[in-house]
VOLUMMAR-736289 format. One record per residue (C-alpha): residue number from 0; residue in one letter; z, x, y. Coordinates in pm, 1 decimal, always signed. Each point is the difference from the previous one (the first is absolute). Example, Ala and Ser with C-alpha at 12.3 -4.5 7.8 and 13.67 -1.06 7.14 Angstrom:
<sites>
[0,"A",[+780.0,+1230.0,-450.0]]
[1,"S",[-66.0,+137.0,+344.0]]
</sites>
This chain:
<sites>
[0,"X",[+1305.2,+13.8,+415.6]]
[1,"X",[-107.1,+376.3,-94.7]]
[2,"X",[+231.6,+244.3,+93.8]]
[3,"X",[-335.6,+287.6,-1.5]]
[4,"X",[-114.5,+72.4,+349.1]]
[5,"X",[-239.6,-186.9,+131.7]]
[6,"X",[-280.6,-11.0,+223.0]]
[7,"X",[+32.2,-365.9,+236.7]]
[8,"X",[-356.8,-158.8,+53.7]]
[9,"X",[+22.0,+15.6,+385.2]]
[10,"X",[+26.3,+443.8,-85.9]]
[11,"X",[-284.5,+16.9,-243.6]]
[12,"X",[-292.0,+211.8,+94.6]]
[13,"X",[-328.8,+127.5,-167.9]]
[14,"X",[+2.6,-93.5,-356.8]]
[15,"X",[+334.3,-128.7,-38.7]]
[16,"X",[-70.4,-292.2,+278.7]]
[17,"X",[-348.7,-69.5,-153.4]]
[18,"X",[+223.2,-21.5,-331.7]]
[19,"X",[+201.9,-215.9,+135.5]]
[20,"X",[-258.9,-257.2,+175.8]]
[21,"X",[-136.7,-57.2,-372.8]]
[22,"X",[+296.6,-65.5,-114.2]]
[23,"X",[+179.4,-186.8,+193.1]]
[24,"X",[+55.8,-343.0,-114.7]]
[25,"X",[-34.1,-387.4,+71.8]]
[26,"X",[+368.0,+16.8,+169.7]]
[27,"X",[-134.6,+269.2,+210.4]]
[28,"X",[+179.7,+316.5,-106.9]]
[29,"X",[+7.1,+266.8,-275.8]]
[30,"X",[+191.6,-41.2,-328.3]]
[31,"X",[+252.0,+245.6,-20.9]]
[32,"X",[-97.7,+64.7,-311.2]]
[33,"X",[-374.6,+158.1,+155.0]]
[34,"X",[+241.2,+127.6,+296.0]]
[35,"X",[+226.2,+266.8,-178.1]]
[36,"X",[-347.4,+181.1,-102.1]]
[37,"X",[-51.4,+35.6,+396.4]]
[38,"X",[+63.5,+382.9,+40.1]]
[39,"X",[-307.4,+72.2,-287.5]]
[40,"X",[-242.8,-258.6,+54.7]]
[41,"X",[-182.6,+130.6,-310.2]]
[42,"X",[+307.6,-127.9,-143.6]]
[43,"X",[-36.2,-332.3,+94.8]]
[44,"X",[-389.4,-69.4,-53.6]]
[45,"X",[+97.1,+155.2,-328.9]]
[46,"X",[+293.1,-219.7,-71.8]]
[47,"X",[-237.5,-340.5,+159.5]]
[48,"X",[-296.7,+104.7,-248.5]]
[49,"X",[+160.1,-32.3,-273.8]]
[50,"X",[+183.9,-341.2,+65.9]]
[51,"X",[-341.7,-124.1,+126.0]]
[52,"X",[-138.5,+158.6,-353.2]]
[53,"X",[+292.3,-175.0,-218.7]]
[54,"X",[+30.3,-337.1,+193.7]]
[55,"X",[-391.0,-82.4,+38.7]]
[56,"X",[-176.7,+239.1,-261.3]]
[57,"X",[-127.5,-54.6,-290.7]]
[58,"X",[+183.1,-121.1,-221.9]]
[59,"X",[+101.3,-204.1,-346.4]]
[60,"X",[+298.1,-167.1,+187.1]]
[61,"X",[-106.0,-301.3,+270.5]]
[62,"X",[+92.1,+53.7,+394.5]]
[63,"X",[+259.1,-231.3,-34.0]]
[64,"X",[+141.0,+161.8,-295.9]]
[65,"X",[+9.1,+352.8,+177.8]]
[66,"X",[+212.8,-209.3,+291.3]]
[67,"X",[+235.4,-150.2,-216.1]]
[68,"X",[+86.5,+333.5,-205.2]]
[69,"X",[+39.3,+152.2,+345.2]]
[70,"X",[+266.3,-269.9,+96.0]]
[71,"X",[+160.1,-4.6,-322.7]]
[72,"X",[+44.7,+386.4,+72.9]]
[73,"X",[+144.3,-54.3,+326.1]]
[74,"X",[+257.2,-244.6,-30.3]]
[75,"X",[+106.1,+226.2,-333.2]]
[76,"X",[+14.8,+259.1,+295.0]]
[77,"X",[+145.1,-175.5,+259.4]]
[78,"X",[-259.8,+97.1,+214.9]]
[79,"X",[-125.3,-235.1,+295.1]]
[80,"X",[-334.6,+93.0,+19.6]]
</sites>
């Protein structure tokens, strides 16, 4: 859990809530992760971009090698995402 401010879906307006609808996900919420970026929505398109660019871009590495350096990062992390 973030401990930055957030904006909750349910209080998103204008940008921010159309933001949100693109991002939320299969489970039918946000990722925190796309969340704390909810006071500068810049911010998050920004942040979204350029996972988008370095998960399904071009690129020497596979998909599925992208995803497994990712996970390998985040246990190393402890992160749960």
């Amino acid at each position: 859990m973030a401990w930055i401010k957030m904006v909750p879906e349910d209080e998103a307006s204008g940008r921010l809530k159309e933001l949100y609808a693109q991002y939320t996900e299969p489970w039918g919420g946000v990722d925190n992760i796309m969340k704390i970026h909810s006071l500068n929505p810049k911010s998050m398109k920004t942040h979204f971009d350029l996972y988008a660019h370095l998960m399904r871009g071009k690129s020497d590495l596979s998909r599925v090698q992208r995803e497994m350096i990712a996970i390998v990062t985040s246990v190393t992390n402890h992160c749960h995402y």
